[in-house]
N, CA, C and O of each residue as an XYZ file, in Angstrom:
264
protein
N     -23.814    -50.968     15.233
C     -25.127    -50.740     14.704
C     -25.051    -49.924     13.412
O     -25.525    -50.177     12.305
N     -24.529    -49.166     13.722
C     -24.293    -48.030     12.602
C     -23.367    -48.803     10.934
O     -23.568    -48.353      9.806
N     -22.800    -49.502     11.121
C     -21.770    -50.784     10.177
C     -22.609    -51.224      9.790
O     -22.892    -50.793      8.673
N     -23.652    -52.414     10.405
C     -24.826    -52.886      9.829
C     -25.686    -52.383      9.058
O     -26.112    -52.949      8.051
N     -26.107    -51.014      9.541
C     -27.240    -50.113      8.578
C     -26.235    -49.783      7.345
O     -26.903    -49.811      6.311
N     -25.472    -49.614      7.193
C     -24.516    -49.170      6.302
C     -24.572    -50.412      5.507
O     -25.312    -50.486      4.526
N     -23.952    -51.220      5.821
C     -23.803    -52.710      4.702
C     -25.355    -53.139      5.042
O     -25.269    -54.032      5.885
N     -26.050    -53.009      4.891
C     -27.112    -53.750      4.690
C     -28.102    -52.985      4.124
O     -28.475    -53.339      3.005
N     -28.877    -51.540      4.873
C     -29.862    -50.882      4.222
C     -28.901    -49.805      3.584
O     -29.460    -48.872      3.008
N     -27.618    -49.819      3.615
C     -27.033    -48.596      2.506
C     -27.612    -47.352      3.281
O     -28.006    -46.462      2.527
N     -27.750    -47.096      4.669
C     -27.879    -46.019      5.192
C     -26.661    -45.592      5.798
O     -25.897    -46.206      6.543
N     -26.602    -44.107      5.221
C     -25.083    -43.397      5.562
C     -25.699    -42.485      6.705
O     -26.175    -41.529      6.092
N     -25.887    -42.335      7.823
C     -25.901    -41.615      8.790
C     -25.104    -39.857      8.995
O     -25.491    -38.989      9.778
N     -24.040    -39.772      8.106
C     -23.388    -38.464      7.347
C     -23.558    -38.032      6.783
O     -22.885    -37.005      6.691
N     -24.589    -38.264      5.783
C     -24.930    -37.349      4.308
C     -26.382    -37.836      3.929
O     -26.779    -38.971      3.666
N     -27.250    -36.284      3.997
C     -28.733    -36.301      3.605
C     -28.803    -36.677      2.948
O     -27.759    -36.759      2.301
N     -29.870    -37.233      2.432
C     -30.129    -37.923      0.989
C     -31.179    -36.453      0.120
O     -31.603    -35.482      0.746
N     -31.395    -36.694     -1.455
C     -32.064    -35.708     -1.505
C     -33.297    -36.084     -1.509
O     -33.701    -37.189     -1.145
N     -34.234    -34.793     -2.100
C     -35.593    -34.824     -1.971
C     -36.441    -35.075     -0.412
O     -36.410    -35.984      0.417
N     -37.118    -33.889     -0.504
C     -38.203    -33.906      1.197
C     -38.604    -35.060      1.835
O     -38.608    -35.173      3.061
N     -39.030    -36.148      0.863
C     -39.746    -36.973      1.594
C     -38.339    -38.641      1.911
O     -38.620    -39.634      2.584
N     -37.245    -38.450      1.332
C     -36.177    -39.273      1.504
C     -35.366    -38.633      2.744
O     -34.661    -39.263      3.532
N     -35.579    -37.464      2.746
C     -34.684    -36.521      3.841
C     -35.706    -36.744      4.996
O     -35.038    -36.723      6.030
N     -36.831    -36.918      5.253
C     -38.027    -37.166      6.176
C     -37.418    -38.511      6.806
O     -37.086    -38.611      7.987
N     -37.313    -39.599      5.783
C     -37.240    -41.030      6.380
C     -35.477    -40.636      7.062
O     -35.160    -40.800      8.240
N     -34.802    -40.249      6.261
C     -33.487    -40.163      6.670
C     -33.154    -39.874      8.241
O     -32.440    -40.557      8.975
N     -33.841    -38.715      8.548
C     -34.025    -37.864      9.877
C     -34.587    -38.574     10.738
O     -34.102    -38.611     11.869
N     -35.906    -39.417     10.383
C     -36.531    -40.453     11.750
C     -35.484    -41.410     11.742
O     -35.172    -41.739     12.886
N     -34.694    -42.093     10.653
C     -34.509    -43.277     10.769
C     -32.753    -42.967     11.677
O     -31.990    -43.714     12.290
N     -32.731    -41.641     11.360
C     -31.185    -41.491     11.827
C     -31.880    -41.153     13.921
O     -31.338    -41.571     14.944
N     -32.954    -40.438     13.821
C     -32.772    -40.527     15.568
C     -33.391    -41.416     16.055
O     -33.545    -41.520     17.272
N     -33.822    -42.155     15.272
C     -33.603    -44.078     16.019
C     -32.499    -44.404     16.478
O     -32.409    -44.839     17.626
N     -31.148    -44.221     15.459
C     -30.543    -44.325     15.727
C     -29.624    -43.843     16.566
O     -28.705    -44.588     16.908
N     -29.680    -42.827     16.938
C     -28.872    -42.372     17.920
C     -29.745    -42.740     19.649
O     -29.321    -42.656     20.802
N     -30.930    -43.104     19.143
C     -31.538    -43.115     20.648
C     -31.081    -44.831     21.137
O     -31.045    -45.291     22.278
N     -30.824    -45.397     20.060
C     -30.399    -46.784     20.355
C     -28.578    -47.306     20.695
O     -28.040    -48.292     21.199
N     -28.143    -46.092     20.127
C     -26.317    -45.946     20.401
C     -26.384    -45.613     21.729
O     -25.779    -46.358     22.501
N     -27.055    -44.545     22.243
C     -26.720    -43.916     23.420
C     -27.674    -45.059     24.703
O     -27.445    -44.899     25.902
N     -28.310    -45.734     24.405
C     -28.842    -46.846     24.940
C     -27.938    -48.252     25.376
O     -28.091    -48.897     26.413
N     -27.213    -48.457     24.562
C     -26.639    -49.578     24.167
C     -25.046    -48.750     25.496
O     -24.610    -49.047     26.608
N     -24.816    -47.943     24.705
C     -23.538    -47.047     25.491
C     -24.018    -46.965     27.002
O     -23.302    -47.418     27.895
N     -25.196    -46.399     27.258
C     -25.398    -46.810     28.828
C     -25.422    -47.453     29.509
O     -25.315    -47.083     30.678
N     -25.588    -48.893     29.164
C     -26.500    -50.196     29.028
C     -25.719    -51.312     27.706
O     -26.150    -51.810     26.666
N     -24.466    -51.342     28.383
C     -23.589    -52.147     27.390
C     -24.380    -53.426     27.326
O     -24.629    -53.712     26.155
N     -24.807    -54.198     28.103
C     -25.678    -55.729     28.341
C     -26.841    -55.436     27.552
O     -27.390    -56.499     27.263
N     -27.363    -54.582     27.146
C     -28.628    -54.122     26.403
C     -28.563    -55.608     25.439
O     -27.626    -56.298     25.037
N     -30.107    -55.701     25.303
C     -30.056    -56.468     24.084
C     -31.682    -55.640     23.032
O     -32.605    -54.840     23.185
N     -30.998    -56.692     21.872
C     -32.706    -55.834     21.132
C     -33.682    -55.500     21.878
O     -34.156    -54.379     22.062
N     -34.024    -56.644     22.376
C     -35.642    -56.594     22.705
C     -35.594    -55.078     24.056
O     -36.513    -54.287     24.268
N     -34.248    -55.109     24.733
C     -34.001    -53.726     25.343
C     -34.511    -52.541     24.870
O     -35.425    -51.845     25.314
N     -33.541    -52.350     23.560
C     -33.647    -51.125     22.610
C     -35.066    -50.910     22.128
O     -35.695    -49.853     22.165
N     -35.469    -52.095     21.665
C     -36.840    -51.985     21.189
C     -37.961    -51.386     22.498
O     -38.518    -50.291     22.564
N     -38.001    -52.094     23.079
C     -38.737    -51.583     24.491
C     -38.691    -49.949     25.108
O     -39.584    -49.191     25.489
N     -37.009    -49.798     24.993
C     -37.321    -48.501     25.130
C     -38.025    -47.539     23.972
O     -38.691    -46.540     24.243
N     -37.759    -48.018     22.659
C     -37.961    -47.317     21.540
C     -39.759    -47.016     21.788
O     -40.326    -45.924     21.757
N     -40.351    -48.341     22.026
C     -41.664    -47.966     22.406
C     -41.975    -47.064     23.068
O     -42.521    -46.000     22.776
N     -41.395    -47.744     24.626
C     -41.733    -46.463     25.235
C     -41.561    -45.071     25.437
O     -41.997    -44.464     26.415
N     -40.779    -44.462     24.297
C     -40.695    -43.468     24.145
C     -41.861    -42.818     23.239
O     -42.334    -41.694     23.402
N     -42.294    -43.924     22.077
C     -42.947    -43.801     21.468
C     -44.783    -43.520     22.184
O     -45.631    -42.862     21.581
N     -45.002    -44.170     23.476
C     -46.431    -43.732     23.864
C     -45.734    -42.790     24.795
O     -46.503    -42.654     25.747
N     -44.910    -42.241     24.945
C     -45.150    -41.052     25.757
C     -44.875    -39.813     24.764
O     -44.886    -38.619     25.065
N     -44.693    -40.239     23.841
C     -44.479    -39.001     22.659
C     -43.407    -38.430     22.806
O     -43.328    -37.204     22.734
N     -42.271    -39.284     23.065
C     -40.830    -38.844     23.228
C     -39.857    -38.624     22.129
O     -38.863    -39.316     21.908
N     -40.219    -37.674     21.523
C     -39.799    -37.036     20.240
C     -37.956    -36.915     20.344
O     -37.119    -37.738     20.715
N     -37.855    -35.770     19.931
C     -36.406    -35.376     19.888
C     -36.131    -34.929     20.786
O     -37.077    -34.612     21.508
N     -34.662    -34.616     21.323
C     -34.160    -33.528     22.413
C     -33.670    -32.636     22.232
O     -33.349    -31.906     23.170
């Protein structure tokens, strides 16, 4: 997952980007990502529509960060 975002949206998951509001997207878009690694790692058979599903439902229960 992390290879893909890299060759494709040029997102480096290691190094902030600058300015507040690039460092904003950086930070949501990076604990997407980790909520979808550690998903996938639990749940090797996972598929998108998995990840996505949970992503929701984290999203109406207001399942922020940990």
């Amino acid at each position: 997952m992390r290879r893909v975002l890299r060759e494709q949206l040029r997102f480096d998951d290691r190094h902030e980007p600058d300015g507040d509001a690039a460092r904003e997207r950086w930070r949501n878009l990076r604990a997407v990502v980790e909520v979808a690694v550690r998903a996938v790692a639990e749940r090797p058979d996972a598929t998108l529509a998995d990840v996505v599903a949970l992503l929701m439902r984290r999203a109406a229960e207001g399942g922020g960060g940990e």
